[in-house]
N, C-alpha and C positions, 0 to 999 in steps of 0.2 A: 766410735766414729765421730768425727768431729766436722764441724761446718759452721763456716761464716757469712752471716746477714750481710749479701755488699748493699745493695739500693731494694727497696719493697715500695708497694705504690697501691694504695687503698680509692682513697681520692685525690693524691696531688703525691707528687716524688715525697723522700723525705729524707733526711739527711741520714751520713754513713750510720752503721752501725753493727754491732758485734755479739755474740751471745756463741755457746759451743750447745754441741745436742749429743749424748752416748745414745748408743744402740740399745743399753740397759733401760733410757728413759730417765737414768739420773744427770739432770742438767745442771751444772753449776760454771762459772765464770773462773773459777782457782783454775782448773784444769784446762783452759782452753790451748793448742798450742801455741809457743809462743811466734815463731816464726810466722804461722798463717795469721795472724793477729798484726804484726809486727808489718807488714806489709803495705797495709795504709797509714801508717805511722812514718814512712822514712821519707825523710827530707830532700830525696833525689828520688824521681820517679824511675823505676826501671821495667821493663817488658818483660812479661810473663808470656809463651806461650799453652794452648788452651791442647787438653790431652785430651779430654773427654769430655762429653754433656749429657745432660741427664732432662727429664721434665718429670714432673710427678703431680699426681688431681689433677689430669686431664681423664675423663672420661670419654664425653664424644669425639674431641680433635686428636689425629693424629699424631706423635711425636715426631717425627721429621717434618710434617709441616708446621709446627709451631717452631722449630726451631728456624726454617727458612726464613719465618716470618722477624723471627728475633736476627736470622741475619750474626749469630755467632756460631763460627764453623769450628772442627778441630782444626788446628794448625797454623789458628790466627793469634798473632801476637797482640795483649792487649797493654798499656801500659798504666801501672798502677805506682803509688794515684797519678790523678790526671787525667784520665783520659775518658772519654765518654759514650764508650760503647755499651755498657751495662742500662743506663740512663736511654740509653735510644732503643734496646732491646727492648724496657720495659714499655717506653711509650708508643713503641709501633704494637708490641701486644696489647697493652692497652685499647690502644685505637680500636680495634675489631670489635671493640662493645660485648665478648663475648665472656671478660671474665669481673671480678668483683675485686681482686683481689690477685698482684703477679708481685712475686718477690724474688732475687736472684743468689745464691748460697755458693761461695768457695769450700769447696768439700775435704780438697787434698791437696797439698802444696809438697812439690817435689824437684829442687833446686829452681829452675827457671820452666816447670808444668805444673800447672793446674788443672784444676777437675771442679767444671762450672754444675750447680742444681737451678732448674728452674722450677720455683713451685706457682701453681696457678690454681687457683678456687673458682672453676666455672659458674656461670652464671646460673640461676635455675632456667628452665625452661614451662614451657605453657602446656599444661596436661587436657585443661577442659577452658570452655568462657562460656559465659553465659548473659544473657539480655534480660536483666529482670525491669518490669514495665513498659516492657516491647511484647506488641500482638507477634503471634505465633508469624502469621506473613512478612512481620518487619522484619523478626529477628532472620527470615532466611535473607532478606534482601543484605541486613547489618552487616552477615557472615560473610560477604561477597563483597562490600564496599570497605570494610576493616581491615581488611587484607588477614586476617587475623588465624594460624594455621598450626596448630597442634605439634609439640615437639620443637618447634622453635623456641631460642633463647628468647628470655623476655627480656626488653631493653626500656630506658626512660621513652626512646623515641617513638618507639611501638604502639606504645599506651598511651603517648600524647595524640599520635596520626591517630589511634583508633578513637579517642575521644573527640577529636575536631571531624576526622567522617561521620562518627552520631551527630553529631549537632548541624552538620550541613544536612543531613541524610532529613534530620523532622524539620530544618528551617526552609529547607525547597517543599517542606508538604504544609508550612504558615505557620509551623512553631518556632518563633525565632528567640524564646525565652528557655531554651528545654537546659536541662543541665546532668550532667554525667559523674557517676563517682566511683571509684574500683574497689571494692574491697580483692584485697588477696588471702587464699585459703590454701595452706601444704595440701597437696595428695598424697593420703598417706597409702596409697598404692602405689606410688613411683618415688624414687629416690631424688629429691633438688627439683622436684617440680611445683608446680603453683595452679592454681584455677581462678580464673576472674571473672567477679563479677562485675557487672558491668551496672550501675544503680540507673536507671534515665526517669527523669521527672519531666516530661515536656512540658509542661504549664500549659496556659493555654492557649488554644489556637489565636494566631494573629492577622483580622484581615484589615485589608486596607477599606479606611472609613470615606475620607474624602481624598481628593487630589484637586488640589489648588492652583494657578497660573497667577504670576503678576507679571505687567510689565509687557502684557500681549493686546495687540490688535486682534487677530485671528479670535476666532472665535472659539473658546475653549472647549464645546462639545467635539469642535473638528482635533484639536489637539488635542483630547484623549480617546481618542480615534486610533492615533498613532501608537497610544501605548500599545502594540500587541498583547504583552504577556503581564500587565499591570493593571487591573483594573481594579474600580471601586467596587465595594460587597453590597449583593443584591436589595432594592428598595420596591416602593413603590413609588411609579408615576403616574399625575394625575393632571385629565386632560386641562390644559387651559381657562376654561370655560369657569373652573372650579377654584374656590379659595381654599387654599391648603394652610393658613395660617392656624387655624386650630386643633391641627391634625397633631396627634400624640405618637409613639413608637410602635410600628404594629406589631402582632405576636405577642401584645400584654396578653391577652384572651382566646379563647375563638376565632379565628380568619373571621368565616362568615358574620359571628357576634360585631367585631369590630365596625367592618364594612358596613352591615347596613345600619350600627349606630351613629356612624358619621354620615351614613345619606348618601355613598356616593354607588353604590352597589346594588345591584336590583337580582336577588339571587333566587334560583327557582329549583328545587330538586325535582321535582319533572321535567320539566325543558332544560335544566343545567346550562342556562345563559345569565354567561356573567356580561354587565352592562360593560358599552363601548368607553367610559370615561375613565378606567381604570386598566392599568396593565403591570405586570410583576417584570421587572428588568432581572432576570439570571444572569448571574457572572460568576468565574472562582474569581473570591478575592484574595487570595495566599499572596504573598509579600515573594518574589524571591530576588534579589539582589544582583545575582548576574546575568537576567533578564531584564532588567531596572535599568542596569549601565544600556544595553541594548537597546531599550527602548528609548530613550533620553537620546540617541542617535539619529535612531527612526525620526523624534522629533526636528531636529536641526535638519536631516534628508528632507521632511514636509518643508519645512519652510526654506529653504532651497531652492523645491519647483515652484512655490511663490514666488520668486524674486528677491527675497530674502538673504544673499550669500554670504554677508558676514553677521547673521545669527546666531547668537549665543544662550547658552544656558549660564547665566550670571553665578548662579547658586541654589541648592535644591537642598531643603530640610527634612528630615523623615522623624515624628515626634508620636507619642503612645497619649493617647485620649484615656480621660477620663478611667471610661470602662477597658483601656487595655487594646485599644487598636491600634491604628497609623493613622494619620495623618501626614500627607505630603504637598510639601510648599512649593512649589517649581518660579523660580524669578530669571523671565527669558530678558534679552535684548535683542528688539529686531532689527534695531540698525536698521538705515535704507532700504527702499524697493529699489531694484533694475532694470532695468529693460534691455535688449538686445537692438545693436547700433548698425553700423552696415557689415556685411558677412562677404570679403571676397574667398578668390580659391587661386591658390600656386600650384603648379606643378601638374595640373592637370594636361594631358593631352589625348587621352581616348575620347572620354564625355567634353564636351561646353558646360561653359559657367550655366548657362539657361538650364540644361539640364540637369545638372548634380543640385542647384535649387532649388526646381521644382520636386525633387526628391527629398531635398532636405528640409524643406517645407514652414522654414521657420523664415520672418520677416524683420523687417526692420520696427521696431514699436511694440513686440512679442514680448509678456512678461520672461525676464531670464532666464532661464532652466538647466542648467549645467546636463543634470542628468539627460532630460530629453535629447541635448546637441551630442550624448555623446551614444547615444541609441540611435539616432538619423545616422550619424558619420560611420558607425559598427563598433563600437569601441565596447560596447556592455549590450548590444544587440542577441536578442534570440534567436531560435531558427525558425520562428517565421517570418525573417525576413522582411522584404520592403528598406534597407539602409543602403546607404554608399557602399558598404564592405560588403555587400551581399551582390550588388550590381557588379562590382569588378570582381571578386571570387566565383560568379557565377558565368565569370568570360574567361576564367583561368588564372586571374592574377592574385594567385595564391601569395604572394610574396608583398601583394597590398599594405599600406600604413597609412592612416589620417592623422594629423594631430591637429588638433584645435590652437589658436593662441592667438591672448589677447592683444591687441595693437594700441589699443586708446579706450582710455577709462575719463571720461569726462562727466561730472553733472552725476545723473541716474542712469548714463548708457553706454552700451559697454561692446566698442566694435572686435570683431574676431576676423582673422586669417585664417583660414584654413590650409595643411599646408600637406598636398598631396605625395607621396612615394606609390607612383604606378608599378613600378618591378617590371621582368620577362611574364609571361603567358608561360604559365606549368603544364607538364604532360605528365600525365598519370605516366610511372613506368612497372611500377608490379603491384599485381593485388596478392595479398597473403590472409590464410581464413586458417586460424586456430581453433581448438575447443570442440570440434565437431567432433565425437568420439563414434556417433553411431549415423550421423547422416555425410551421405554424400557428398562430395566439395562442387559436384557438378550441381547441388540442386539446390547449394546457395550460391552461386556462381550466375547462375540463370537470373536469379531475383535484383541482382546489383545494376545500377544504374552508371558504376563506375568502371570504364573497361579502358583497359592498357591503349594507349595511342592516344587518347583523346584528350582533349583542355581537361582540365579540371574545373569541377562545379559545387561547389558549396549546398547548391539545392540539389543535387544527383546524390550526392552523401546523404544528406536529409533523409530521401526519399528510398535509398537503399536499406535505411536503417528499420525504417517504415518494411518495407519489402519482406526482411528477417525477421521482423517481429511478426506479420501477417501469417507466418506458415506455422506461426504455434507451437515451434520442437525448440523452440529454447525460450529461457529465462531472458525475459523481455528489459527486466533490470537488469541484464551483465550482459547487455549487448553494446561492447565498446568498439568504436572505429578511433585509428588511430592514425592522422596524416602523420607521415617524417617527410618535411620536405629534402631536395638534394640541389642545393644554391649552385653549385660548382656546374653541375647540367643543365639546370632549369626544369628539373623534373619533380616528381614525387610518389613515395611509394602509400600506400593506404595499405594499414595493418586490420583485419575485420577479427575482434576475436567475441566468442560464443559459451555459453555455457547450456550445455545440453537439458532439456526435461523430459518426463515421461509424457506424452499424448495422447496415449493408447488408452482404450475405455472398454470396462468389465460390469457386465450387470445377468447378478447367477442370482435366483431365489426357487426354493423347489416347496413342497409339501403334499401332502395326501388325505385325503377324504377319502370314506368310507363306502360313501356313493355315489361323490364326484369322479375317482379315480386319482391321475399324477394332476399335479398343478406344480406351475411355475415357470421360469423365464432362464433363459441363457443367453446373451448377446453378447459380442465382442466388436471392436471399432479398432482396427489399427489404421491409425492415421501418419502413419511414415513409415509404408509397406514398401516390398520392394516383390512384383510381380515376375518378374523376369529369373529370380535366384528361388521361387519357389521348390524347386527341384535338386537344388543345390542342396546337399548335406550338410557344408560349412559355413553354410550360411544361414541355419539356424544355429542361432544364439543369444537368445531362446527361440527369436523368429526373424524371417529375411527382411531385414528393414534397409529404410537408407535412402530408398529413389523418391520419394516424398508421395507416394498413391497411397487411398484411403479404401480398404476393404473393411467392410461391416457384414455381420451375418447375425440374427435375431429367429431366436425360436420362441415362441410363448406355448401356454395351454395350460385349460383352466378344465380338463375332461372334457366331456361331450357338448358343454356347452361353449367355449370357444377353443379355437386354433390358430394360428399365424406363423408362417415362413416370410422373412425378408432376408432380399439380399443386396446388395448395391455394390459399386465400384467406381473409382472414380481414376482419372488419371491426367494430372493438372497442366500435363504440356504434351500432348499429342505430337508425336513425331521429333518434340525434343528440342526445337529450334523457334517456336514462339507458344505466349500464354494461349492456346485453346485446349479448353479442357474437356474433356470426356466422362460422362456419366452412363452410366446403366444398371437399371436398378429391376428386382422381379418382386413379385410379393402372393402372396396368396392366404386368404384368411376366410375363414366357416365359424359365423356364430349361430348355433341355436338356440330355440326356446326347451328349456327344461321344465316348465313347466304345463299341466294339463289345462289347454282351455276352457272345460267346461268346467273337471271340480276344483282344481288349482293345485292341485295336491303335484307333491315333487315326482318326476319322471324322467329322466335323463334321457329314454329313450325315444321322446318328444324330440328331442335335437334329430332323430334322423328322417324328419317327415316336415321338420316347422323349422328353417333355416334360411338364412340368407349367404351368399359366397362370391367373394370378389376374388378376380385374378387380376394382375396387371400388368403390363411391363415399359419400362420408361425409359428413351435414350435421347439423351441431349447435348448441346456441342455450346460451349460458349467462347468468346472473342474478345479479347482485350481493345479496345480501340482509341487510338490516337487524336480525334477530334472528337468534341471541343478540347479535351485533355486528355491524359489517358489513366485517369481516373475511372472512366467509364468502361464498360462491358457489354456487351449484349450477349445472349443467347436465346437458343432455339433447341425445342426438343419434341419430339413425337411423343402422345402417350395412350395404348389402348388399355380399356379396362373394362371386362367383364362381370355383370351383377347377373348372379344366377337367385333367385325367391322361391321358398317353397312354401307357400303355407304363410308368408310373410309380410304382412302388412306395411308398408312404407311411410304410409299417409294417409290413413283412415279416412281424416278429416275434407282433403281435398280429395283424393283418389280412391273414392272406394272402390270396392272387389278388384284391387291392382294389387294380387299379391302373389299371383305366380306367370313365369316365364323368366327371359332371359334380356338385361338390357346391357348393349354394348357402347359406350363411350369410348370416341375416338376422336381427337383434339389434337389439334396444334400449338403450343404455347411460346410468346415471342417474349422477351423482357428488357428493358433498357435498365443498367443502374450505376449508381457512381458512389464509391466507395473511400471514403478519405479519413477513416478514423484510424486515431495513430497505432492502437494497441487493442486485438480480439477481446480479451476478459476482461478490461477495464476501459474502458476509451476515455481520455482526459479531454480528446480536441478533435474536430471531424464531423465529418455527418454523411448518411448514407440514404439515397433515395433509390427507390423502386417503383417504374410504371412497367406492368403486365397487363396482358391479353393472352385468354385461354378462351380458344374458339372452334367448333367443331363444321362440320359440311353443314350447310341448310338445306336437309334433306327434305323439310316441309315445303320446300320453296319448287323443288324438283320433282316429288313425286307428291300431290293432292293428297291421294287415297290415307296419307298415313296418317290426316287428322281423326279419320272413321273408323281407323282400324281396332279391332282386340285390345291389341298392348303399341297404342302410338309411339311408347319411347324402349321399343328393342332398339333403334339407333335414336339415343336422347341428341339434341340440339340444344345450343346454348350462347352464350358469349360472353365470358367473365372479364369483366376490368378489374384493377388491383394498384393502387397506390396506397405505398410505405415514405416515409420519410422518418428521418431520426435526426438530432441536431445536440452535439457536445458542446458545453463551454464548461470553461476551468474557473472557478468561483472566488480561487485565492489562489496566492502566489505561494509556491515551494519555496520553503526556507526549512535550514539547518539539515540536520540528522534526518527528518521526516520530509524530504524535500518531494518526495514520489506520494506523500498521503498528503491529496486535499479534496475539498469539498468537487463535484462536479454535477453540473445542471444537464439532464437529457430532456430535449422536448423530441416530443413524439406526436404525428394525426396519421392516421391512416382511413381509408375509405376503400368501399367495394362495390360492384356493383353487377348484379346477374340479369342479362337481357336475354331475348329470346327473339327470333327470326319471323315468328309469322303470329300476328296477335289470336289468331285461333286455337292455338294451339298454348296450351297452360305451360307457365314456367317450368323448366325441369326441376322436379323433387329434389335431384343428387346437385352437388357443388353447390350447393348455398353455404349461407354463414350461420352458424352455431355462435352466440352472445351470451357471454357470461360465464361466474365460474373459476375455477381455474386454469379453464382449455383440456382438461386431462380426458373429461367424459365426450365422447364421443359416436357412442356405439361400437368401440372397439374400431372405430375408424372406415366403417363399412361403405357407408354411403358419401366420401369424397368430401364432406363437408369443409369448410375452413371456417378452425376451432380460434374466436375473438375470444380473448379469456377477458373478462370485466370482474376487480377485486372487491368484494364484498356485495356482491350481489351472485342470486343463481343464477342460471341455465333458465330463459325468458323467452316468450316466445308472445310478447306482444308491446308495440310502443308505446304506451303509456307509461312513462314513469310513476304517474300514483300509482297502479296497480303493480304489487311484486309479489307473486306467490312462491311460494319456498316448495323448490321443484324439481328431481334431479334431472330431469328429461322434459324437454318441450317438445308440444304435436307437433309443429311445424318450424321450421328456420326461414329466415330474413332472405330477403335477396338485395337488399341496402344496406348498408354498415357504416358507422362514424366512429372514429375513438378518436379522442387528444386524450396526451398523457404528459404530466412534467413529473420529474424525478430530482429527489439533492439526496443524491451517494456522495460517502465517506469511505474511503479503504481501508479494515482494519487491517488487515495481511496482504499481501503482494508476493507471499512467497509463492515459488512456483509449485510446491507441496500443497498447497492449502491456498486460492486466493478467498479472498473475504473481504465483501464491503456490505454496509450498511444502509439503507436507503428509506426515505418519508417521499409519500407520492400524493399527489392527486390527479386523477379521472373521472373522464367524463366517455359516454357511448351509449349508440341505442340502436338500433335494428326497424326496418322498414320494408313491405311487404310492396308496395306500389311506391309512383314515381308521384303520384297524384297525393300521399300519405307522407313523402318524405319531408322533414322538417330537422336544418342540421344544429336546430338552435335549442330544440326540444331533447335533452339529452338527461340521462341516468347520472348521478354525479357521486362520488368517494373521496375518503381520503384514509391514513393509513399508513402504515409503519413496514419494516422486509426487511430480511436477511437473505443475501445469496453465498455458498459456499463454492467453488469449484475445487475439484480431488479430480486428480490426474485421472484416477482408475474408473470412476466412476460418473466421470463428468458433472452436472450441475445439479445443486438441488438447494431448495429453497423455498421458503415459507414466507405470507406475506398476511397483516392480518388489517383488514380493511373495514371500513364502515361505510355504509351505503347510507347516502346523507337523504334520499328519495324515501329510504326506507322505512325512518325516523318517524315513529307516530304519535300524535298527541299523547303524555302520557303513560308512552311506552316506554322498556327501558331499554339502555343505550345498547346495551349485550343481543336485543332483539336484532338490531340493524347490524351487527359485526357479523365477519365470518371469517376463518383460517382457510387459508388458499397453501395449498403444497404445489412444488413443481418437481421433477425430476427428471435428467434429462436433457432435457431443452426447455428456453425459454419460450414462455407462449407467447402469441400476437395479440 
């Protein structure tokens, strides 16, 4: 067999050439023929057509597709020489990166057909890589940022992208010196494969030392303010008052050593207070680059809302210190101040000029502010509202436009036109609701504040969005509303679409003792039941949901010494046609004493002679109401409860020998509250206040006799007051990828307050406040109490703050209560699987027994660190671990005064 070399291409084309090959493997050039030789030799080009083709050392690609790719068919004529199809075959297979080596062979030459060979030497491919000098966690992060994938050809371009992702991958973590080297190794398990290694030497971390300004007025602690994601690496600051010129590099030694050899530290290991003139600035200082350009923006934005507009950053140096750090040189130019000149308005015809000013609120003599003029006008405005775009979207004129522009630039002052586009008044024409898979379209239909016919509202939207996120069955982040306006009608459609979560809440724990009996709990919560399809077969799946009602059912039991039945129901829109909602709720629960009063010794059958037993049942109706807002609510609900004692002491202290008969509680409860947080599990922004009254007959007042009687409170009297307040604010602005995680501030006071109708008559024992704790202990709940959880302290039952004895049960409870609380949550998760945020508190609360004793300034105070989880199935649970700063005693230590608080459940008050 005989074949001619026409074109082969290693690293670059190369010119013709010829050689023959036998079948026998004896090659020599005597014998080649001469005709197929002869062909690139003749002096007049003539056309050959192609009989056959062949490819051979392909392993993984297919033979038809390589030859596609070569683009040489049978039956195409090519013409030789001259012509340059061979030359384009090779370099489009080339091109693919896929081979090392493509050569093209005339095989058999037969008048005017030939018979083409393509031979190709595939490239090797990647059998294993590996990260050597990379932690075990880098190397999975490596394998995911390298792109870097097993069985693939290895190409130059592979192995450069994957050395430039290591080197971004450790210079976004402040090694911006690291460097990368590959060895390649045959696998001699696979055929034409390779394994790399990947060598990485980060060097050493690089943080930023100083950051410098010239050329600036502004004060350059406010301009590195601005850097968000740049900052300088942690120091110490030292108060004023102090001369720091002879201070050396700290961390030569001993922290503490250092400190008080330079005098500025007063350090105590019993009191563990560090003196006021010293303080540790934390920051990361990593270097990263594409947060650098970002930041350097940020700068020229600040100086902008100064007056500032044509601000520049001249030039900026980034340079490695001595020891290997950064130093960076920032040279701004502030150019002029401006001020804002006169501000008229065109095109207005709904509003007056008076009024779209006094809205837009900005004056003549006003430092300049681009950004702010275009946040009045709606141009980069939020949804809370208060701009010109919000005042005509919220009258329907959806098809609204401002544009700013400037008339006269004279001096430092700079007048503006405003230049109005009123449009038609839009009418909502269809609402459409996606994504609901498992709820009802009637029962987010209800919640929307946007219905068909009506203008359109910009704040109706808002607050609809609000609406859907309130009932909790979906993912609060993929709740998108989408206007499509319709210019040609004057209309517009509002797309709502949803993404479903689970709700629904499962709390199962069992176990057995040997002379306790069963223990444990079962509860279920579905909270987007559907009451009506219970009977319906098809409409478990797994269970009848959909109509948005909340059925819960709770069993506990701990044997002979406690039991508990609840049940409740709710149903959020009675009758279907506005917010009033329906509650009814039953309960029943028996704890006894298991133990023997006189020797103490265990007895279970003590529970059937020494027990206490509450039944209850509670039906309430509430109301949405429309003035002042409809923010507000009130409701009302009936609630009797019966306390059966057998043998059961209540309140030794106050009420001796009161420990059997039966006392019945029957109350009326009213509540005013107003509710405006945007989001159940996290609130960013909002606040929610509660005044209650829970009040029963003054049956002292009616019938005398009952102050003399045996058991004066078979019908207890009372009158509870009850103020909650809660208050969001959002600490920082959402930006990038994490726009939904930021810092958020909750203050919190709440107050209570138990009175009584006829001063002869002793305060009632039941509904008082339980203080301290984590709210969970209660007496199993028996005696009505409301459980004030206070972190890092116990369960107290006197106001003194100096005195705290560590206690799980107090004789008596408060009938005054004070808490403040403030809160800075961080959200590490938002998903709707798992939410998760983070939280540092401090509080303050005390408890008071008279009105004469109360003092709201005399308070218990903490502070302290918390994690809350939310899990669909299981609802909330969380730990918080607190120090009781009252607690704190000379010389004690700090672990005396802390304590772990759990919740589960619900959060406590």
């Amino acid at each position: 067999m005989y074949k001619i070399l026409v074109l082969a291409l290693v690293t670059s084309l190369v010119s013709i050439s010829a050689r023959s090959q036998q079948t026998t493997s004896d090659t020599t050039i005597t014998n080649i023929e001469a005709d197929l030789l002869n062909i690139f030799n003749q002096k007049t080009p003539h056309k050959y057509k192609v009989a056959s083709i062949k490819v051979i050392g392909n392993r993984f690609f297919d033979e038809n597709l390589l030859i596609s790719i070569a683009n040489i068919n049978v039956g195409d004529e090519i013409l030789i020489p001259g012509g340059d199809n061979f030359s384009k075959a090779i370099t489009k297979l080339w091109a693919q990166n896929y081979f090392s080596n493509v050569e093209i062979y005339l095989t058999k030459l037969e008048g005017k057909n030939i018979d083409i060979e393509i031979a190709v030497t595939e490239r090797a491919r990647l059998s294993r890589f590996f990260f050597r000098g990379a932690r075990k966690g880098e190397s999975e992060d490596l394998a995911g940022k390298t792109g870097l994938v097993p069985n693939r050809v290895i190409t130059e371009n592979m192995k450069i992208s994957a050395v430039e992702a290591i080197k971004k991958y450790y210079a976004e973590k402040g090694y911006r010196d690291s460097k990368v080297d590959i060895v390649e190794r045959k696998d001699s398990t696979l055929n034409n494969t390779l394994a790399l290694d990947f060598i990485i030497d980060k060097g050493p971390k690089v943080k930023i030392n100083n950051i410098n300004f010239g050329g600036n007025t502004v004060d350059a602690a406010k301009l590195k303010k601005q850097l968000k994601d740049t900052h300088e690496k942690s120091r110490f600051t030292l108060h004023p008052s102090f001369d720091s010129g002879h201070l050396v590099t700290p961390m030569r030694y001993n922290f503490q050593q250092y400190l008080q050899d330079n005098g500025y530290l007063t350090f105590s290991k019993t009191k563990r207070v560090l003196d006021p003139y010293i303080r540790l600035k934390l920051s990361s200082a990593k270097f990263d680059e594409k947060k650098y350009i970002d930041d350097k923006d940020n700068i020229l934005d600040y100086y902008n809302t100064l007056g500032y507009r044509d601000a520049v950053i001249e030039r900026d140096t980034i340079y490695h210190t001595k020891r290997g750090d950064l130093n960076i040189d920032i040279k701004v130019n502030e150019g002029h101040r401006y001020y804002f000149g006169n501000i008229s308005w065109r095109g207005n015809t709904k509003y007056s000029d008076s009024i779209l000013t006094s809205i837009l609120n900005i004056h003549k003599g006003d430092i300049y502010n681009l950004d702010a003029l275009n946040k009045k006008i709606g141009k980069s405005a939020g949804p809370e509202g208060g701009d010109i775009s919000g005042l005509y979207q919220d009258d329907g004129y959806l098809f609204f436009r401002a544009d700013p522009v400037e008339t006269a630039v004279y001096n430092d002052t700079i007048d503006y036109e405003i230049r109005l586009v009123e449009g038609p008044q839009a009418t909502i024409k269809n609402i459409r609701i996606s994504g609901n898979d498992r709820t009802k379209e009637y029962v987010i239909r209800r919640e929307l504040r946007t219905i068909p016919g009506e203008k359109f509202s910009r704040t109706d939207l808002i607050r609809s969005q609000r609406e859907i996120a309130q009932l909790n069955y979906f993912d609060q982040e993929k709740i998108k509303i989408d206007p499509v306006p319709n210019p040609e009608d004057g209309t517009v459609d509002i797309n709502y679409s949803v993404a479903e979560k689970s709700s629904d809440q499962l709390e199962l724990s069992a176990g057995w003792g040997g002379t306790i009996g069963l223990t444990g709990t079962l509860g279920v919560s579905f909270n987007n039941f559907s009451i009506r399809n219970i009977f319906k077969k098809s409409a478990w799946d797994p269970l009848p949901m959909g109509d948005g009602q909340k059925l819960s059912l709770r069993v506990q039991s701990n044997g002979k010494a406690f039991r508990s039945y609840n049940f409740s129901f709710t149903e959020p829109w009675l009758g279907g046609k506005k917010r009033n909602a329906l509650t009814i709720s039953i309960f029943n629960t028996k704890y006894g004493q298991t133990y023997d009063p006189l020797t103490g010794a265990y007895d279970p059958n003590v529970a059937d002679t020494r027990y206490i037993s509450t039944t209850g049942l509670t039906a309430s109706i509430s109301k949405q109401l429309k003035w002042p807002d409809d923010f507000f609510s009130l409701s009302m609900g009936i609630n009797y409860t019966r306390y059966t004692l057998s043998n059961y002491a209540i309140d030794p202290t106050n009420l001796p020998g009161f420990e059997n008969g039966v006392v019945n509680n029957i109350n009326f409860r009213v509540s005013l509250q107003r509710s405006s947080v945007d989001f159940p599990l996290f609130p960013r922004g909002g606040s929610t206040f509660l005044l209650s009254l829970q009040v029963t007959p003054p049956y002292s007042l009616i019938d005398k006799n009952i102050i003399t009687a045996a058991n004066p409170y078979s019908f207890i009297e009372y009158h509870k007051w009850r103020f909650n307040g809660e208050y969001y604010v959002p600490l920082s602005k959402p930006r990038g990828e994490d726009r939904n995680k930021q810092f958020v501030l909750k203050l919190s006071a709440k107050y209570g307050f138990l009175g009584r109708f006829n001063p002869k008559l002793q305060i009632s024992p039941f509904e008082r406040f339980q203080v301290g704790d984590a709210g969970l202990s209660n007496q199993f709940a028996l005696l009505g109490y409301d459980i004030i959880s206070q972190r890092g302290y116990p369960v107290y039952d006197n106001s003194d703050p100096k005195i705290n004895p560590d206690k799980q049960t107090a004789s008596q409870y408060f009938t005054i209560f004070n808490k403040y609380t403030s809160e800075i949550r961080y959200p590490l998760s938002l998903n709707p699987s798992s939410t998760i945020y983070a939280l540092g508190f401090f509080e303050a609360a005390n408890g008071w027994f008279t009105i004469k004793d109360y003092n709201p300034f005399k308070l218990r105070r903490s502070v302290g660190l918390g994690m809350r989880f939310f899990l669909p199935m299981f609802g909330l649970l969380g730990f918080d671990y607190g120090i009781g700063l009252d607690r704190i005693t000379p010389g004690g230590a700090l672990k005396d005064a802390a304590r772990f608080t759990f919740m589960l459940g619900f959060e406590p008050e």
